[in-house]
C-alpha positions, 0 to 999 in steps of 0.5 A: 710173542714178539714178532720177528722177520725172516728173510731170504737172499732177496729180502722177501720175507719168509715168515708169515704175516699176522694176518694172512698167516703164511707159512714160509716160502723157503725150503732151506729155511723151513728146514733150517727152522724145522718150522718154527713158526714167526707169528702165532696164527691158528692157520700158522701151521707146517708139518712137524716131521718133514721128508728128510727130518724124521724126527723134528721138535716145532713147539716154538710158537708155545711156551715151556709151560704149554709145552708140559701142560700135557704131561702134568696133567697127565701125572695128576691123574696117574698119581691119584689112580697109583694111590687109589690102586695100592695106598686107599683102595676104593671099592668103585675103583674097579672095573671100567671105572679104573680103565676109563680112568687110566684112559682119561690119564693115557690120553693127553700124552698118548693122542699126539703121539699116536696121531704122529703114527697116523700120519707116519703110516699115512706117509708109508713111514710104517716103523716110525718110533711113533708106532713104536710107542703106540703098540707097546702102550696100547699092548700094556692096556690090552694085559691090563698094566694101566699104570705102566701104559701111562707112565711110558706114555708120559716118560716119553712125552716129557722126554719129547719136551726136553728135546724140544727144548734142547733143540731150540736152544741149540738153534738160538745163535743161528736163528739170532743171524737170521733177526739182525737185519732192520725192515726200514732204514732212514734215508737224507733225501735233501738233507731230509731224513726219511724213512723208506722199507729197506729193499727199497734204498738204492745204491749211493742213497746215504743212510742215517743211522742213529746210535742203537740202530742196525744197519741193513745195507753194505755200504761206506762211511760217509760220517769222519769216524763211527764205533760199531758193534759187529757181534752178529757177522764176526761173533767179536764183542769187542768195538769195531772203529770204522773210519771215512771211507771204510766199508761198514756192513748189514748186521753192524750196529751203530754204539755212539753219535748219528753216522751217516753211511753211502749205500754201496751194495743192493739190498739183496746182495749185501754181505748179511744177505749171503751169509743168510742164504749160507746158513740157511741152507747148512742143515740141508747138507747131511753128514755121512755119520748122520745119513747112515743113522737115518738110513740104519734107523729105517732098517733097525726100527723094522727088525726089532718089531719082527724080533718082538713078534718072535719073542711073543710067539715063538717061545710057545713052541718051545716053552712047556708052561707058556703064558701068552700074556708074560711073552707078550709083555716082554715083547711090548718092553722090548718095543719100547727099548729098541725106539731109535729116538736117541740116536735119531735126534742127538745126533742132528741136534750135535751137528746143529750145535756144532753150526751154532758154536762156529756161527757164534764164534763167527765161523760158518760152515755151508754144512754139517758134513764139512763139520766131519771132513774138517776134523780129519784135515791134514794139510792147510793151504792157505794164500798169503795177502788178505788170508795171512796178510792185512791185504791193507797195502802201502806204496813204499816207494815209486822209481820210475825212468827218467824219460817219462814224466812221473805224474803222467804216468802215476795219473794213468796207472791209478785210471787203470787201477780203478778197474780193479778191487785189488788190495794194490789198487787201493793202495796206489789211489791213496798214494796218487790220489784222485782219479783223473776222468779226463785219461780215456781207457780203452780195450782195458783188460785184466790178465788172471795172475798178471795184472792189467792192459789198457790202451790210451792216447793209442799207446799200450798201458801195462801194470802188473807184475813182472810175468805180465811184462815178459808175456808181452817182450817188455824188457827190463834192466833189474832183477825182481828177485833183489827186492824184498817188497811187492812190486808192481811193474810199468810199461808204457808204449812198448818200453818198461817204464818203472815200478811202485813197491808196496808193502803189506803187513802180517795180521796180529793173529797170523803166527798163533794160528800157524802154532795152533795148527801145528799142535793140531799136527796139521801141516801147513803151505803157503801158496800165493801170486805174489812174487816169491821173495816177498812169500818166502819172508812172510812164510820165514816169520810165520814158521811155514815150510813150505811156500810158495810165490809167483804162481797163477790160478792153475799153479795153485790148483796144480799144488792142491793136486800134488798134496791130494794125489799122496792121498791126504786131506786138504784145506784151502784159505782164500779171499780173492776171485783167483782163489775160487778153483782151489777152494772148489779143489779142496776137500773143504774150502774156507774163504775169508768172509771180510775182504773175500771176493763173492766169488770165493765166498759163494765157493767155499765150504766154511766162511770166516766173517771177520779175517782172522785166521786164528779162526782156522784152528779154531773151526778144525777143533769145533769140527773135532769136538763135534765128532768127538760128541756125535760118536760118544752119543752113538756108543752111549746109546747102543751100549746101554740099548743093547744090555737093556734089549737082552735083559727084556727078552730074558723078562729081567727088564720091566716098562721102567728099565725100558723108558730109561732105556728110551727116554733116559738114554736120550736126553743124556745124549742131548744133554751131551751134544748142547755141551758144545754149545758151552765150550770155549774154542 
């Protein structure tokens, strides 16, 4: 088998290693692998039924036919004891031959099962449906009905299979993130390659990427152009060209000639390693509708054993010509029917797909219970540059008084830009140019929804917008309100000294995600820093109604107030630090996974990995299909457990009517649920 590393946010491997065979240190990734082990070690072993899971399926370290040898062996002597006991009956067939028979059948299906049982009740989990299984099986020998014993033993063993099976499919596009970051990465060390374990490598170290290799590091581009596979961060096939100077991060895979890449970001902090450390941890967060099936399976599973006890003793005291032996059979039916596995199991595993559907299509959710809130979402409120917008700025035109000296200022505006990774910053170096180190900053200060301050040669710096001016009584001469593009304002020594216009443009993809929301009926609100006009035309081309300019943080976090004190649902779609207290606000937050701060990202409920808003609809359709799936497995399989119950109690149900109940019901619910996992959103 193919080893392969886990890691956790840190780098350290969570997977065992051949040798020492340790199992993994990360309890949000052993509950997001539900321990699948990365290494076939004899002393490779977990738990298979953790705390919070009562019913996992950790066969990954065998392959499908071990995972049926059982079974198959299982049916093999069964057969042969069906066609002895009523095709070729055999004389020393009988007796404590034919029940060592049936045992030596029962055995290879029912000892994993009742050991499961063992550990159940050893735990305190009494009713598990483990326990279920084992007194019914069990009862079937005590009666003497050997072949039907088996056969549900060996129904619900080969059902168990296919779940496992089900399950690992389901967990493919999660745990294909969770391999895409190399151990080693090839570094120029004087022109020199070499090859260094990739936690190792060291901010402004250049790496060597060869065509075919994953990169392990963020970084920038140091090669004049490269193409790029960014399939596993984006969930898009298409190439992805990368200029000199672009940021190219972990997880991106170099298509043609060598490239060579500048480390920017540790290791540990790489864009890969967050969104590892997020999907690690989104099957820890439960969904409402799955908790109360795990809670309602722990009082459910109790009840039906009292009622089977009453259907085995209870009739004797009514029932004239009672046979204990027919009640008691009708009890062990009605045990094996009322096993909750279909629930206990399709429903997580609707919720994984859904993660895994949204993961593939480059969307990740912190948790199944975002997947239930964001499909009852009625309100999206989304910022406007970087969400909407390319956040890609370009100075458009520079007017500045002519009692200052043009260059002068432009030199000490881009200094002070340098302090600061707004999308405007960068806009203003590429037009000015390269940062003169000679301008000595000083008490710089960056004011929340207003700008910058700095101090040089003595003399107050002010760049921001037109609030940050008035928050200081610089006075201006012209109304901001006449001039459609954004504008970045300029105080010098007290005096308003000018203003740079910089314009943004609409993403390609913005206006069909505001036509799909509004097909969805969700109503949508623009909010943003910028100032109004420039909101206000964006909103116009976009068909928003309702929008909003020249708000601060609070302003923001006040509007998502408003809309959630009329008591409906609200979204929030954000990329910078100012977003993070109105993605918190929200009832789910979405932070733009691309151009988004940490800050933002760390904050929110879903993340979209390649800024593209048309993924918004989308992640709201996964959440809807997703419930939609859930609930369709919750009525499937209480509709048909019901009607089999009642006709089991009546003695119109046998063992086999039974294991279609169990068994059958479950892996139609399954069948159901990894449905999503097909779907096109």
């Amino acid at each position: 088998m193919e080893h392969k590393h886990i890691y956790d946010e840190e780098g350290n491997q969570l997977c065992c290693t051949a040798q020492e065979g340790k199992i993994y240190k990360d309890a949000g990734a052993k509950k997001l692998l539900n321990n699948d082990s990365c290494c076939s070690t004899e002393n490779n072993k977990s738990e298979t039924h953790s705390d919070d899971d009562e019913h996992d399926h950790n066969d990954g370290e065998k392959n499908t036919f071990q995972m049926f040898l059982p079974a198959i062996v299982s049916l093999v002597i069964l057969l042969i004891g069906i066609v002895l006991d009523n095709f070729f009956p055999q004389e020393w067939f009988q007796g404590w031959v034919r029940i060592v028979w049936y045992a030596v059948a029962y055995l290879p299906v029912g000892l994993p099962v009742l050991k499961e049982a063992y550990e159940s009740i050893a735990k305190g989990d009494v009713f598990s449906e483990f326990f279920l299984m084992g007194i019914a099986t069990i009862g079937a020998f005590a009666i003497g009905e050997y072949p039907e014993g088996v056969a549900v033993m060996l129904f619900y063993s080969v059902g168990e299979v296919f779940q496992t099976l089900a399950v690992s499919r389901a967990k493919n596009n999660i745990k294909a993130l969770l391999d895409q970051r190399p151990d080693e990465v090839t570094i120029l060390e004087g022109n020199q390659p070499k090859i260094i374990p990739a936690k190792q490598a060291r901010i402004g170290d250049i790496v060597q990427l060869k065509s075919g290799e994953k990169l392990a590091l963020d970084g920038e581009l140091v090669s004049e152009s490269a193409s790029f596979n960014t399939a596993a961060l984006t969930g898009e096939s298409k190439p992805d060209t990368k200029n000199k100077g672009e940021s190219v991060l972990a997880g991106m895979i170099n298509l043609q000639t060598i490239a060579q890449v500048k480390v920017t970001t540790a290791y540990e902090d790489s864009k890969l390693s967050k969104i590892l450390e997020l999907v690690q941890n989104a099957t820890a967060q439960k969904a409402p509708t799955e908790l109360f099936i795990r809670k309602f399976a722990r009082i459910y599973t109790p009840i039906v054993v009292g009622l089977a006890v009453l259907i085995c003793l209870l009739p004797y005291l009514f029932v004239e010509n009672y046979v204990f032996r027919d009640w008691l059979y009708r009890a062990l039916v009605f045990l094996v029917i009322s096993c909750p596995c279909a629930l206990v199991i399709s429903i997580p595993l609707g919720y994984f797909g859904g993660i895994g559907a949204a993961s593939k299509n480059g969307i990740l959710f912190k948790g199944s219970n975002f997947l239930d809130i964001i499909a009852n979402i009625e309100n999206v409120v989304m910022d406007k540059t970087g969400t909407m917008t390319e956040g890609v700025f370009k100075v458009q035109e520079v007017t500045l008084k002519s009692e200052f000296n043009k260059d002068e200022i432009l030199k000490m505006v881009n200094a002070l830009e340098s302090k600061s990774t707004h999308p405007v910053a960068t806009a203003i170096h590429q037009y000015v140019g390269e940062i003169d180190h000679s301008i000595q900053l000083e008490n710089t200060e960056e004011i929340p929804g207003h700008g910058l301050k700095a101090n040089i040669n003595g003399k107050d710096l002010l760049v921001g917008n037109f609030k940050l001016m008035d928050k200081f009584n610089i006075k201006y001469d012209l109304d901001p309100t006449q001039i459609v593009y954004t504008i970045i304002a300029i105080a010098y020594d007290g005096k308003f000294a000018g203003y740079i216009t910089i314009a943004d443009s609409i993403k390609a993809d913005a206006q069909l995600s505001i036509d799909k929301l509004k097909a969805l009926g969700v109503k949508t609100t623009m909010l943003s820093g910028d100032k109004s006009t420039v909101v206000q035309f964006v909103a116009n081309q976009l068909g928003i109604t309702n929008a909003f300019g020249d708000l601060l943080p609070e302003d923001k976090v006040n509007k998502v107030k408003e809309i959630k004190s009329q008591n409906e649902t609200v979204a929030f779609v954000g990329d910078g630090v100012n977003d993070a207290p109105v993605v918190a606000l929200s009832d789910v937050g979405i932070a733009m996974g691309g151009l988004g701060s940490d800050a933002t990202i760390e904050t929110a409920d879903v993340v979209i990995q390649d800024d593209k808003p048309s993924k918004i609809p989308m992640a709201i359709n996964i959440g809807k299909q997703t419930r939609k799936i859930v609930w369709q497995n919750i009525f499937l399989a209480f509709a048909v457990k019901a009607i089999v119950l009642v006709l089991g109690a009546g003695g119109l149900a046998t063992m086999w009517e039974a294991v279609f109940a169990d068994v059958g019901v479950a892996l139609l619910a399954i069948l159901n649920a990894v449905r999503i996992q097909r779907m096109t959103f």
